[in-house]
Every structure is written in structure tokens, then in C-alpha cells.
C-alpha positions, -999 to +999 in steps of 0.1 A: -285-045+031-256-033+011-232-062-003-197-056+002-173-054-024-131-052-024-115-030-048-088-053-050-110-083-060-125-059-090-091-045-102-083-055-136-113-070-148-135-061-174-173-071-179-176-099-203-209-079-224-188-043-231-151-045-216-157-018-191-140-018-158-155-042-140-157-019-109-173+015-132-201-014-146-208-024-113-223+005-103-242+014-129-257-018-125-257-017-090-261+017-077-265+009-042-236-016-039-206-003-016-169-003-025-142-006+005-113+004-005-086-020+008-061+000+031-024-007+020-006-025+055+018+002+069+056-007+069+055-015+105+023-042+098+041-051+073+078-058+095+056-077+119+036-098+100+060-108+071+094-110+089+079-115+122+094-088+142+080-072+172+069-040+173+098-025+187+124-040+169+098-027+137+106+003+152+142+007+155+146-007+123+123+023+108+141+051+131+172+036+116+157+041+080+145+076+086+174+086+102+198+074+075+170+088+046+170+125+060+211+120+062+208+114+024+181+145+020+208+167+039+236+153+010+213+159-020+208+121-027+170+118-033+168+077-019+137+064-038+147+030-032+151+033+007+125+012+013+140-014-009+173-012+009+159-016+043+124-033+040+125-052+006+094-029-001+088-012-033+091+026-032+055+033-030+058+028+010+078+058+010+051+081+011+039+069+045+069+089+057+062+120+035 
């Protein structure tokens, strides 16, 4: 059976013995060990669970976003911190509406 390991509990750390990535040493090591890849929540997962909206207001909230980001596009503002504005989220979560 194939042990399960989470990217995120491997990030930044480096074997003790030669300072590789911790993840890259695994494996070698460990060839047959498995990786999963944590998924990143979506803004709507993220709505609900931190700020404990429903799914529709989640919703409406993002329309409103989107609408008022593609406004922006039209205007020749690129709004990298959109997210920021509207969901206290860093920009990264933009790309879930590229």
C-alpha cells in the first residue's frame, strides 16, 4: 500500500543528511511513495467557509466582482488586487476567473 503524502506538509523542508528538498529526497528514497497535491479552496469555498456565507450570497458577491473587474478591463485598469478589494484574498485567486 502506497503511503500518502501532502505537498503542503513537505514544502519548505530540507533533509537533515544533504539539504535537498525534502519532497525531491523523498522519492528517491521512496520511489513508490505518492504525492497529492493539495487543491487550493476556490473563492466561493472559501466565502462559505471563512465568512460563513451561503452559497448564493457567495455568488452574488462574485457576479458583483466580475462584473465590476471586466468594467475595469473595458477602462484599461488591469485590477490585480480585485480579489483583495472584494474577498480579502491575495491576487493569486484571480486566475480561477482567467
Amino acid at each position: 500500500m502506497k503511503k500518502s503524502y501532502s505537498h503542503d506538509s513537505l514544502a519548505d523542508r530540507k533533509c537533515k543528511d544533504c539539504g535537498k528538498q525534502l519532497k525531491n529526497n523523498l522519492l528517491q528514497k521512496h520511489p513508490d511513495a505518492e504525492l497529492q497535491l493539495k487543491k487550493r479552496e476556490s473563492v466561493k469555498e472559501v466565502l462559505m467557509r471563512r465568512d460563513g456565507m451561503t452559497a448564493k450570497e457567495a455568488d452574488k458577491l462574485i457576479d458583483a466582482m466580475l462584473e465590476d473587474f471586466h468594467h475595469r478591463i473595458d477602462s484599461g485598469e488591469m485590477p490585480f488586487d480585485i480579489c483583495e478589494e472584494y474577498f480579502g484574498l491575495e491576487p493569486d485567486y484571480l486566475e480561477e476567473f482567467m
